[in-house]
N, C-alpha and C positions, 0 to 999 in steps of 0.2 A: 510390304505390310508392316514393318519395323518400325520405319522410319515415321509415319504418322505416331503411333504410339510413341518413342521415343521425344517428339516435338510435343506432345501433351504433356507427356511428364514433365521436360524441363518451362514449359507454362506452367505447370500446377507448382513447380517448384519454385520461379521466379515470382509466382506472386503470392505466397509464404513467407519466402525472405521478405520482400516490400511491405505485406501485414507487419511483420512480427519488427519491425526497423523502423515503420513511419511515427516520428513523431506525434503525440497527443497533448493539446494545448487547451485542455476543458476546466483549466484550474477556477476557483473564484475569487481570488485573491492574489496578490504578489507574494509570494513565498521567500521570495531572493529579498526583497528590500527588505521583511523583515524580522528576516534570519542574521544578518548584516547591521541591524539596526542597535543600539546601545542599550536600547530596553530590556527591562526585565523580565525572563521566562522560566517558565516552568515546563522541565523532560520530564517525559514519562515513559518507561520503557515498557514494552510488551510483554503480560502476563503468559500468554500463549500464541503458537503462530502454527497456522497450517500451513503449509503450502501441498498442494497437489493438481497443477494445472492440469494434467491431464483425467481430470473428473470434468471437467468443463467450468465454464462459469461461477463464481463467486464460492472457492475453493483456496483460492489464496488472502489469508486475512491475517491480523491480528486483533487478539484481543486485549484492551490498554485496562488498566484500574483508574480510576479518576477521581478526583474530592467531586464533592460534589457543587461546591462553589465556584466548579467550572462549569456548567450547567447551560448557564444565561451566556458564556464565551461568545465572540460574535465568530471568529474564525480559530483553526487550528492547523498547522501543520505536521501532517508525514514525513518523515523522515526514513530513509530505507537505502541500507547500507551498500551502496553501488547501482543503484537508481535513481530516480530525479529526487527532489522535494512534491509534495503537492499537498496541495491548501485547501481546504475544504469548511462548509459550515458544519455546525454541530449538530447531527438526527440522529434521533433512535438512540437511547438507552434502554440496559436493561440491567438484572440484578443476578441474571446466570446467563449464560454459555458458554456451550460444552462442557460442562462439568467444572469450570470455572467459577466460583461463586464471589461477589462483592462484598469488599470489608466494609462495616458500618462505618458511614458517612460518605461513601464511594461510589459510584456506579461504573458499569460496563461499558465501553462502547468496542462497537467493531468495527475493523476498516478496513475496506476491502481493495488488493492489490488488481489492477487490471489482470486477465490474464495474458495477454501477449505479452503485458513488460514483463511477468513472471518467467513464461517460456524462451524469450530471448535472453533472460539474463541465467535461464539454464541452460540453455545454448553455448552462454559465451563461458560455462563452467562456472560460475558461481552459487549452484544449491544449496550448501552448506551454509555460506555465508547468508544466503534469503532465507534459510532456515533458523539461522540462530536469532531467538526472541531477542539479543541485545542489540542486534541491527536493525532494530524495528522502533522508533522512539517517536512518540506525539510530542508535539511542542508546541506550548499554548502562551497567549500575554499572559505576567503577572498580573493578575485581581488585585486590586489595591483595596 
């Protein structure tokens, strides 16, 4: 009677690992050319950062300050301090979250960490480090 039990368990375990380790390739842009690239950019570090993967779903974010002349940006990049890059276009602003509130000329945006990259890279011992808002930085082209 053990033995079935046991052989479920390490299945529900080996495909936990496999979730929480398969790479995810949904970026929309190149990130690596350019991050790489000589061009001029503008960082912007994270006002605030939740993480709390085990609330489920979109519980790991940060929230960035932004002029607002980044607005019209075609793309931006993430940046996340022992995680990938990943590239994204620019949706949704707003002028508060969480008790965050936008300096004039500014707006909010939020950007939301997967949660499996969050709980594997709790996994591998790095929470502190995904916790601290300085390892969180949007990187946007210079606006000329």
């Amino acid at each position: 009677m053990r033995r079935p039990i046991i052989y479920i368990l390490i299945l529900l375990l080996s495909i936990l690992i496999v979730t929480l380790w398969w790479p995810v390739h949904d970026s929309q842009c190149n990130s690596e050319a350019f991050l790489k690239s000589n061009k001029q950019k503008l960082q912007i570090t994270a006002s605030q950062v939740v993480v709390q993967p085990w609330r489920g779903e979109h519980h790991v974010y940060g929230i960035f300050m932004v002029p607002d002349e980044y607005k019209e940006t075609q793309f931006f990049v993430l940046s996340v301090l022992g995680a990938n890059n990943y590239c994204s276009k620019p949706f949704g602003y707003n002028q508060n979250y969480d008790d965050v509130f936008a300096q004039p000329g500014t707006h909010l945006i939020r950007y939301y960490l997967r949660t499996r990259i969050a709980l594997r890279l709790i996994v591998q011992g790095s929470y502190w480090q995904l916790n601290n808002k300085q390892n969180w930085v949007l990187i946007y082209p210079q606006v000329k």
